[in-house]
C-alpha positions in Angstrom: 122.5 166.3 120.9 125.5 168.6 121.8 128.5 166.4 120.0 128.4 163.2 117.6 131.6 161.0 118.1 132.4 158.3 115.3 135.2 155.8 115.1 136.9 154.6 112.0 138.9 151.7 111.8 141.7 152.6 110.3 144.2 155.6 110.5 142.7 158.9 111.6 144.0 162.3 111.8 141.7 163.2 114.7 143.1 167.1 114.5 141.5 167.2 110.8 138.5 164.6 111.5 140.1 162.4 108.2 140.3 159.2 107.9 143.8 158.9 106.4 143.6 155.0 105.8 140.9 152.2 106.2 142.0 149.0 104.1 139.4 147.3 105.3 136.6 149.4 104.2 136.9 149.6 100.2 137.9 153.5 98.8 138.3 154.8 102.4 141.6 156.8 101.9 142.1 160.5 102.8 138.1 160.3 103.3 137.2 164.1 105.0 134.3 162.1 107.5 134.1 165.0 110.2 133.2 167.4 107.6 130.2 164.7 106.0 129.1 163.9 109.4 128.8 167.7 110.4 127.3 168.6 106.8 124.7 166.4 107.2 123.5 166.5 110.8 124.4 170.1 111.5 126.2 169.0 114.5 129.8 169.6 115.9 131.9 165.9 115.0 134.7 164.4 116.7 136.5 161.3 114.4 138.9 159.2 116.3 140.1 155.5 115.7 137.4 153.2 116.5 140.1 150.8 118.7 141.2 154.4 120.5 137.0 154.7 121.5 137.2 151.4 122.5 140.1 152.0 125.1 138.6 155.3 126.0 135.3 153.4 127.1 137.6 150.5 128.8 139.1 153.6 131.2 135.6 155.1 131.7 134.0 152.2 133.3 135.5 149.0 131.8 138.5 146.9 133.1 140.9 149.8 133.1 138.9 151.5 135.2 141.4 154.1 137.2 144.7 152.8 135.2 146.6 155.3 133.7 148.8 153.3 131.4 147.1 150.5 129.5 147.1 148.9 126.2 144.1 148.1 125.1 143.9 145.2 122.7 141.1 144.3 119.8 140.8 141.5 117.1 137.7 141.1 115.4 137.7 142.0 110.9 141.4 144.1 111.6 144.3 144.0 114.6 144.3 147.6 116.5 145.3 148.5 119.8 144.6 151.9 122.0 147.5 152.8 123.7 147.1 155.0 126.8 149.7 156.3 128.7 149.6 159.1 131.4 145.4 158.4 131.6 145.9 160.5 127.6 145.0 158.6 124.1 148.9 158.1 122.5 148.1 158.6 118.9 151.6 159.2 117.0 153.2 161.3 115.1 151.5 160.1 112.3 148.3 159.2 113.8 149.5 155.3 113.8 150.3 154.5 117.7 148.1 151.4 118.1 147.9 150.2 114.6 149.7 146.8 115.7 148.0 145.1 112.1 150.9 146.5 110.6 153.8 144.8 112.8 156.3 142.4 111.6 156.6 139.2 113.1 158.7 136.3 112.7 157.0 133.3 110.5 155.1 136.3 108.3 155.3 137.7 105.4 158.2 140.3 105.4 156.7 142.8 102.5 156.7 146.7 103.9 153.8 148.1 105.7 151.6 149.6 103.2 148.5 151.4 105.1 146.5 150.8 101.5 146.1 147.4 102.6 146.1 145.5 105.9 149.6 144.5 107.4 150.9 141.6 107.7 150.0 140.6 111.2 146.2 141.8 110.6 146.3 139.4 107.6 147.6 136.7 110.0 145.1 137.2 112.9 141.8 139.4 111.8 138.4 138.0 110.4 139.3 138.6 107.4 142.8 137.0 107.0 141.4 134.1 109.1 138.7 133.7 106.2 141.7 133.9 103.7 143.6 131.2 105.2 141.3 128.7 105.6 140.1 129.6 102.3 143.6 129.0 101.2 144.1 126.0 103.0 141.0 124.5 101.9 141.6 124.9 98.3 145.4 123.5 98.9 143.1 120.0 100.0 140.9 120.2 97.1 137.8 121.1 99.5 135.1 123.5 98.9 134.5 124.5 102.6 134.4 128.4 102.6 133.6 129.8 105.9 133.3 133.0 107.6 135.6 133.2 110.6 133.4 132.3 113.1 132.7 129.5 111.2 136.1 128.6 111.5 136.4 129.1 115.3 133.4 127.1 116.3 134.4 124.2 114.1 137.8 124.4 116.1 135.7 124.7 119.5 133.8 121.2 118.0 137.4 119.2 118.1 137.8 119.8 114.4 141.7 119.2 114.1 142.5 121.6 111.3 140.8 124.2 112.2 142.6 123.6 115.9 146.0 123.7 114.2 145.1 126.6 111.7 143.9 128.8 115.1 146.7 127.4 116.7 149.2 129.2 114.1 147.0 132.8 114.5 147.0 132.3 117.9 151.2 131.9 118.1 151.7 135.3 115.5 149.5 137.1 118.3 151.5 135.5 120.9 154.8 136.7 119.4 153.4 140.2 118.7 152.0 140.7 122.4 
């Protein structure tokens, strides 16, 4: 092995292999994961966004094969995107291009982006704010039903109407972000 690679979900300073911010991963702030990574395997360590790897695989041999400007899109426990432009990884000024989570969009909370917890559109559209919600919603009707995400989407998938109309709305604050 000549090189580990590792991606974090969350902000990373790729320059100083930190990851800067990870709400979703409890006490990852200003975590120094390069250095652990090399300390214990005694092998040169690359950290980058796990969303940014993603896109970098997609331009390798995926669907943006031989594209040089792409956005490349993912929704699973967060909201991130890897933005390439020029066939080059855009990763900010502050290390942020791509974290989308953190947008504002009408019909959401307003509050200011804070990157010690997830924004407002990852609460709206991730695995975990889809847990939330119908967590939420279930205890507004007095039920007991708590479900994983996945739950959630294959009860919609069985006609269940609520859990159509509570997708529905997730599905409309990604729309209005794209």
């Amino acid at each position: 092995i000549l090189h580990l690679a590792a991606g974090a979900p969350g902000i990373t300073d790729v320059s100083a292999g930190r990851v800067l911010s990870a709400p979703n991963l409890t006490g990852w702030n200003d975590v120094p994961l390069r250095d652990l990574l090399q300390a214990k395997t005694r092998i040169p360590t690359t950290i980058e966004n796990d969303v940014n790897l993603g896109a970098l695989g997609e331009s390798w041999s995926g669907a943006a094969r031989n594209i040089a400007n792409f956005v490349f899109l993912s929704i699973g426990t967060g909201a991130g995107a890897g933005i390439v432009l020029n066939g080059t990884l855009l990763h900010g000024a502050t290390w942020s291009a791509g974290e989308v989570g953190y947008m504002l969009v009408p019909g959401l909370p307003d509050d200011p982006p804070a990157t010690d917890r997830p924004g407002a559109l990852e609460t709206a559209i991730g695995g975990h704010g889809i847990e939330q919600g119908w967590m939420d919603q279930a205890r507004a009707s007095r039920s007991t039903a708590v479900l994983r995400a996945t739950d959630v989407f294959d009860l919609a998938a069985a006609g269940d109407p609520r859990a159509r109309e509570f997708l529905n709305r997730a599905a409309g604050h990604l729309a209005m972000a794209i």
